[in-house]
C-alpha positions in Angstrom: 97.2 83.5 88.6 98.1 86.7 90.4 98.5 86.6 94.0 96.6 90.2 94.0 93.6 88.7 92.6 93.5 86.8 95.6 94.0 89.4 98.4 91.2 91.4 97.1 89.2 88.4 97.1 90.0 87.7 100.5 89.9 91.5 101.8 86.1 92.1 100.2 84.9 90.1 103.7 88.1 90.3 106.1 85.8 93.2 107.8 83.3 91.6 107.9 84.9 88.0 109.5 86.5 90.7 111.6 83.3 92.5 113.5 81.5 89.2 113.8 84.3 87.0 115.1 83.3 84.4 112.4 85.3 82.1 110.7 86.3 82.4 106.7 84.6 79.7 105.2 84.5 81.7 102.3 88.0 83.0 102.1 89.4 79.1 102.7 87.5 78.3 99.8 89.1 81.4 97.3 92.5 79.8 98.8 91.3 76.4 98.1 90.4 77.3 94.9 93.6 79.1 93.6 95.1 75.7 94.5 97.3 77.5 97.3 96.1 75.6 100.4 97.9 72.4 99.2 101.0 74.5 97.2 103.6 73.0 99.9 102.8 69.1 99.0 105.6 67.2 97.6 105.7 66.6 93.7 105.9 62.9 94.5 102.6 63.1 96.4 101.6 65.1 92.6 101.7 68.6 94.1 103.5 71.6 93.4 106.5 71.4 95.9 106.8 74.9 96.9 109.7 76.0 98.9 109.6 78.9 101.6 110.5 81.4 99.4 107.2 80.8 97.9 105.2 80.2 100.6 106.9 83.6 102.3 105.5 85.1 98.8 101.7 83.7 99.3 101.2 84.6 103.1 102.1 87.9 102.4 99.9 87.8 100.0 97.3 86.3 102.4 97.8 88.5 105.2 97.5 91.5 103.0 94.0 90.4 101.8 92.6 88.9 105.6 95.2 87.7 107.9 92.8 85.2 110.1 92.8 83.2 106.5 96.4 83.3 105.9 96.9 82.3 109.4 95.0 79.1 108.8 96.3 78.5 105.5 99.7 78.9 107.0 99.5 76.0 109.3 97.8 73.7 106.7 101.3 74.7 104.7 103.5 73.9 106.8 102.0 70.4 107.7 102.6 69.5 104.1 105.6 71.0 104.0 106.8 69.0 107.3 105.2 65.5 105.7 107.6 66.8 102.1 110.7 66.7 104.0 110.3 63.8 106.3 107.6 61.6 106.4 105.7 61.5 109.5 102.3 60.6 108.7 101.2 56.6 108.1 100.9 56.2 104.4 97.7 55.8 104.8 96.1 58.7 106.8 98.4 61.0 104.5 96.3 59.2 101.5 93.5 60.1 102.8 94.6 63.9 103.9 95.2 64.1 100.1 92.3 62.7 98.5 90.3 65.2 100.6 92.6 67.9 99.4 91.5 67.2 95.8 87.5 67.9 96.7 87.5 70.4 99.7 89.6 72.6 101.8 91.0 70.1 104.1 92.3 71.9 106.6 95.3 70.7 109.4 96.8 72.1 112.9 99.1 71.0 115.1 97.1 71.6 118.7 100.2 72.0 121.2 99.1 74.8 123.8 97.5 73.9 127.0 95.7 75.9 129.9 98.6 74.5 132.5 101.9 74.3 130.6 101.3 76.9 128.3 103.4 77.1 124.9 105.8 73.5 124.8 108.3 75.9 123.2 109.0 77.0 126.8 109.7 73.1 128.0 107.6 70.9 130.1 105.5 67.3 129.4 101.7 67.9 127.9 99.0 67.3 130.1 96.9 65.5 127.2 97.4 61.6 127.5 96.7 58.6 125.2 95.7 55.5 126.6 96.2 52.2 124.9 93.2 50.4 124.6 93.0 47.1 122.2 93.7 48.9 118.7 93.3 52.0 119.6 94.8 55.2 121.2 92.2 56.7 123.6 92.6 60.3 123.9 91.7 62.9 126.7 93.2 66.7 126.8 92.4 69.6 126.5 94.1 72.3 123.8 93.6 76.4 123.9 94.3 78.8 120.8 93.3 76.0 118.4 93.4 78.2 115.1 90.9 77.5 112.9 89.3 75.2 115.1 85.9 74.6 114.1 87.0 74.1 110.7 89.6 71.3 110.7 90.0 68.2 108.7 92.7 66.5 110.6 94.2 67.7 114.3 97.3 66.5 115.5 97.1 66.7 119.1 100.5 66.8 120.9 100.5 64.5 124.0 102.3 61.7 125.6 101.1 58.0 126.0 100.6 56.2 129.2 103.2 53.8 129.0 106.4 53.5 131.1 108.5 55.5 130.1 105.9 57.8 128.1 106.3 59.0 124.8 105.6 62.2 123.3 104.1 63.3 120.1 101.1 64.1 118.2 98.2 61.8 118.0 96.3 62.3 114.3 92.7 62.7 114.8 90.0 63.4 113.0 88.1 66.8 113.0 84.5 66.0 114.4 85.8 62.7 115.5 83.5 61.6 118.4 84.5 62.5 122.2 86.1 66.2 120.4 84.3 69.2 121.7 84.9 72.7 120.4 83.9 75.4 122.8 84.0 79.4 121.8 86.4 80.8 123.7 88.5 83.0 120.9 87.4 86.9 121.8 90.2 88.2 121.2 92.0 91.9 120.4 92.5 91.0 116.5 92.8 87.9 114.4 89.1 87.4 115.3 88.2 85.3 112.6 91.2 82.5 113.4 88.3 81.0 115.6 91.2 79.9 118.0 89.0 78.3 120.1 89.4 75.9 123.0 89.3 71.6 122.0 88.1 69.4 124.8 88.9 65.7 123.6 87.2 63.5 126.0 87.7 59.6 124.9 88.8 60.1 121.1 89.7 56.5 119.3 92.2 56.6 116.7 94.5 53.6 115.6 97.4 53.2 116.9 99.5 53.5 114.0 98.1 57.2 114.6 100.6 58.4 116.9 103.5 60.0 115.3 106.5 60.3 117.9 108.8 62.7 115.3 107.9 65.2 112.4 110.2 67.6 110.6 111.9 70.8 112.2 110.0 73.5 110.3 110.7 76.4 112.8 112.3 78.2 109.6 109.1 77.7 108.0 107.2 79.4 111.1 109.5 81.8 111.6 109.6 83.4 108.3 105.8 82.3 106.8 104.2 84.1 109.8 106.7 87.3 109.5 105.7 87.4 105.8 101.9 87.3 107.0 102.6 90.0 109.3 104.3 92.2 106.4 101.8 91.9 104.3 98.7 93.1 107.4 101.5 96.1 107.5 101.8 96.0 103.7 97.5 97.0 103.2 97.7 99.3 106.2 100.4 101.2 104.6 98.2 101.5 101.2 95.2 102.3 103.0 97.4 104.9 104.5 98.4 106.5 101.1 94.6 106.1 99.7 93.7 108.6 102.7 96.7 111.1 102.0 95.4 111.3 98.3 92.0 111.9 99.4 92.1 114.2 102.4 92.0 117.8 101.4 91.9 120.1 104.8 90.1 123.2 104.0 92.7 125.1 105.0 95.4 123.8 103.0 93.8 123.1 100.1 95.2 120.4 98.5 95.5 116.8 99.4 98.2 115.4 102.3 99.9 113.8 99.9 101.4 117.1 99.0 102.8 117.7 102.0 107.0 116.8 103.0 106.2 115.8 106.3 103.4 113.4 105.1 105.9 112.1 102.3 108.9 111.7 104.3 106.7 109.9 107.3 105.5 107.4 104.4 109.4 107.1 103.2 109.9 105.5 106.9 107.2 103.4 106.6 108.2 102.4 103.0 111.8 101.8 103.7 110.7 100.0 106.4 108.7 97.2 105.1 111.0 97.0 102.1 113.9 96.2 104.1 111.8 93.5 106.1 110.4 91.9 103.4 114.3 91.8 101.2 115.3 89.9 104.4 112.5 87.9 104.6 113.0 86.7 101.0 116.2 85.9 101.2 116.4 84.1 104.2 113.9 82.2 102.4 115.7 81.5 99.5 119.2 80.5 101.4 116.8 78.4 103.3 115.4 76.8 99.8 119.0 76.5 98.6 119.8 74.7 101.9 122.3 77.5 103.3 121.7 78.4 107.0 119.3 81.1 108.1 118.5 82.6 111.1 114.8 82.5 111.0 114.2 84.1 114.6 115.9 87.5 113.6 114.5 87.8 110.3 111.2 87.2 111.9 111.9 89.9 115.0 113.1 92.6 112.4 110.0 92.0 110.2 107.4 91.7 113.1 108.9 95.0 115.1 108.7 96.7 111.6 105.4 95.6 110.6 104.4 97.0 114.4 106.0 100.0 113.7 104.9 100.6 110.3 101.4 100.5 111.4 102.1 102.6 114.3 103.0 105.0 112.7 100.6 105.0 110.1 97.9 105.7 113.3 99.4 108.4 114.6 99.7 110.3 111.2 96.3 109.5 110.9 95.1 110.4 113.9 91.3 109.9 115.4 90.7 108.5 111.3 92.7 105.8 112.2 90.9 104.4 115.3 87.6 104.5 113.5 86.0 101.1 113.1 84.8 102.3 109.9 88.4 102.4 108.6 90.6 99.5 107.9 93.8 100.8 109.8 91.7 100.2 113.2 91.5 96.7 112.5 95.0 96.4 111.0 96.3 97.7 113.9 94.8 95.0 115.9 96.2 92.5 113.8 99.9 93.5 113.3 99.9 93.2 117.1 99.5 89.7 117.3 102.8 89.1 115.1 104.6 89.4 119.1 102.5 86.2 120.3 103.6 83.4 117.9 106.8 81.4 118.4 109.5 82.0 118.4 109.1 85.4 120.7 111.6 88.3 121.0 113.0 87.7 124.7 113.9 84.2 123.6 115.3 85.3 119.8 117.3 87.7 121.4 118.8 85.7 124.3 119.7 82.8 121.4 121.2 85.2 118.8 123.4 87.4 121.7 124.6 83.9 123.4 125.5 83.1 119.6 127.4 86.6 119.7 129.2 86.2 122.6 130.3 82.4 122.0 131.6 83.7 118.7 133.8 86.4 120.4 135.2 84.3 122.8 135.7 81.4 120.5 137.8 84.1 118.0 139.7 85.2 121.2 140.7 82.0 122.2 142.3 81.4 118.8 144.2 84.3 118.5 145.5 84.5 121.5 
C-alpha cells in the first residue's frame, strides 16, 4: 500500500473538515483502514512494531493529505508506541484497547492541559483530582485542547490522587464514560477539524487499577512525528504552489510562471528547504530506532521554522491567489502555523540545546587546561 494513495484519500475532504470545523470521521476510517492507526503496536501484542522512522514516514504522509487527521492519528501512535516500550497499561484495559482496534478506529489521547496551569511541560501539579472511593477512582477536572475529543475511545487524564502525599499520573477512562462532558470550544486559526475541544469530567468511576503513575518517555516520538506532520502540510503547499506556476499564464508574458528564473530559483529555496528538513528528520529517526542519541527538539525547530518558511514564502510568490479560501495554500498556511504551539517550543529548545553548548565548552576548557 502506497502512502500517496492515502493522502489523496485524506485531502479529497481536508477542505471540507476545514470550513466546517468538523471532525474527520471519514478520514480516521481511510487511516483505520490502511491498518496505520494501530502501525506502532508491538509484534508481541500481533501488530506491526513500527519504529519512528516509520511513523516520521506516515505523518508526513498524513499531514500532507489533512493534517487535523494526522494529528489525531499521531497521538493514538504514540500511545502504542509508549505501551511497546514499557508497559504502562493494566493487561487488561490494553486487551481491551486492542480488541477494539481490530473492529473500529479506537482512538487514544493523553489529556494534560488545563485552563489554570497551562501546558505541564512548563512544571506545576494538575488541578484534576481522583478520589478513592471503595473500588474506584472518582474523577473531577477539567482538560482544554483535547484533540480529537469527541471522538475518543480511551482518555488518559493526567491528574493527581487525593492521598497524602499525592500521586501523579493519568487516570484511563473511557470515552463517553458517564460524568465526561465535551463542550465545543475548538475555533481556532487552523487545524479546525482536530475538534480540540474542552472535557469536563464531573464524577467519572474507573477502577483503580486504572491509574497509571509512569509511561514511557516518548518526547523523541513527539518531537519528530509532529515535525514530520508539519513537513508534509508544507510538503502539499509547495505542490499546490508548482500546480499554479504551470498553470498561470499572464497575458503579458505569455507563457506560464514556471518559465520564469525568479519563480524557479524561489521554488529552489523552498525545495532545498524541506529536503534538508525532512533528511534530518529521517535520520534522527533512524539513530533513534537504532538506539543512538538524537536531539529531537532541534530537529523538530529546524523542520517546523522551515515548514513556516516554506509556506511563507509560497504566499507571497503567490500573492492575493494565495489568501483565497478557494485555494488550498490559505488553508495550509493556517495550518503550518500551528507547528510553533506543540511541545517542545523554540524558547525552551533553544535555551536546552545552548546550555548543552556552553557546558560542552567549559567542560573541554577545563580539561585542557
Amino acid at each position: 500500500m502506497s502512502l500517496d494513495v492515502v493522502t489523496q484519500e485524506l485531502a479529497a475532504r481536508a477542505a471540507e473538515h476545514d470550513r466546517d470545523a468538523s471532525f474527520p470521521y471519514d478520514g480516521i476510517a481511510v487511516v483505520h483502514k490502511h491498518g496505520l492507526l494501530t502501525a506502532t503496536v508491538a509484534t508481541r501484542y500481533g501488530g506491526e512494531g513500527a519504529g519512528l522512522a516509520r511513523t516520521v514516514d506516515i505523518l508526513s504522509a498524513l499531514g500532507a493529505g489533512d493534517p487535523a487527521v494526522a494529528l489525531v492519528t499521531a497521538m493514538t501512535l504514540f500511545t502504542h508506541a509508549a505501551q511497546a516500550r514499557r508497559p504502562s497499561w493494566p493487561a487488561e484495559l490494553y486487551d481491551e484497547l486492542l480488541a477494539e482496534s481490530r473492529q473500529w478506529p479506537a482512538l487514544v489521547n493523553a489529556l494534560r492541559v488545563e485552563p489554570e496551569l497551562g501546558t505541564p511541560a512548563r512544571g506545576g501539579l494538575p488541578a484534576t483530582i481522583g478520589r478513592r472511593d471503595g473500588a474506584d477512582w472518582v474523577i473531577d477536572g477539567h482538560k482544554i485542547f483535547s484533540t480529537g475529543a469527541v471522538a475518543l475511545s480511551w482518555m488518559a487524564v493526567w491528574g493527581r490522587t487525593d492521598e497524602d502525599p499525592a500521586r501523579v499520573g493519568s487516570f484511563l477512562v473511557r470515552g463517553g464514560s458517564p460524568g465526561i462532558r465535551i463542550e465545543p470550544t475548538w475555533d481556532h486559526l487552523g487545524l479546525r477539524a482536530s475538534r480540540s475541544d474542552d472535557v469536563h469530567l464531573e464524577g467519572v468511576r474507573v477502577p483503580l487499577e486504572a491509574f497509571v503513575e509512569t509511561a514511557a518517555d516518548i518526547r523523541d516520538w513527539n518531537a519528530l512525528g509532529l515535525a514530520a506532520l508539519y513537513l508534509g502540510v508544507a510538503a502539499a503547499a509547495r505542490d499546490w504552489l508548482v500546480g499554479f506556476l504551470h498553470e498561470r499564464v499572464p497575458a503579458a508574458l505569455g507563457k506560464p510562471l514556471a518559465t520564469l528564473p525568479r519563480f524557479q530559483s524561489a521554488v529552489g529555496e523552498i525545495e532545498a528547504a524541506l529536503v534538508s528538513a525532512g533528511v534530518l528528520v529521517r535520520a534522527q529517526a533512524a539513530d533513534y530506532d537504532a538506539g543512538l542519541p538524537v536531539d529531537a527538539g532541534i530537529g523538530k525547530l529546524v523542520a517546523t521554522r522551515a515548514a513556516i518558511g516554506a509556506v511563507e514564502q509560497a504566499v507571497a510568490l503567490v500573492g492575493n491567489n494565495a489568501l483565497n479560501r478557494r485555494n488550498p495554500l490559505e488553508r495550509h498556511l493556517r495550518d503550518v502555523l500551528c507547528a510553533r504551539i506543540h511541545t517542545p517550543q523554540d524558547d525552551t529548545i533553544l535555551a536546552a540545546a545552548g546550555q548543552a553548548a556552553l557546558n560542552r565548552s567549559q567542560h573541554t576548557k577545563e580539561h585542557t587546561s
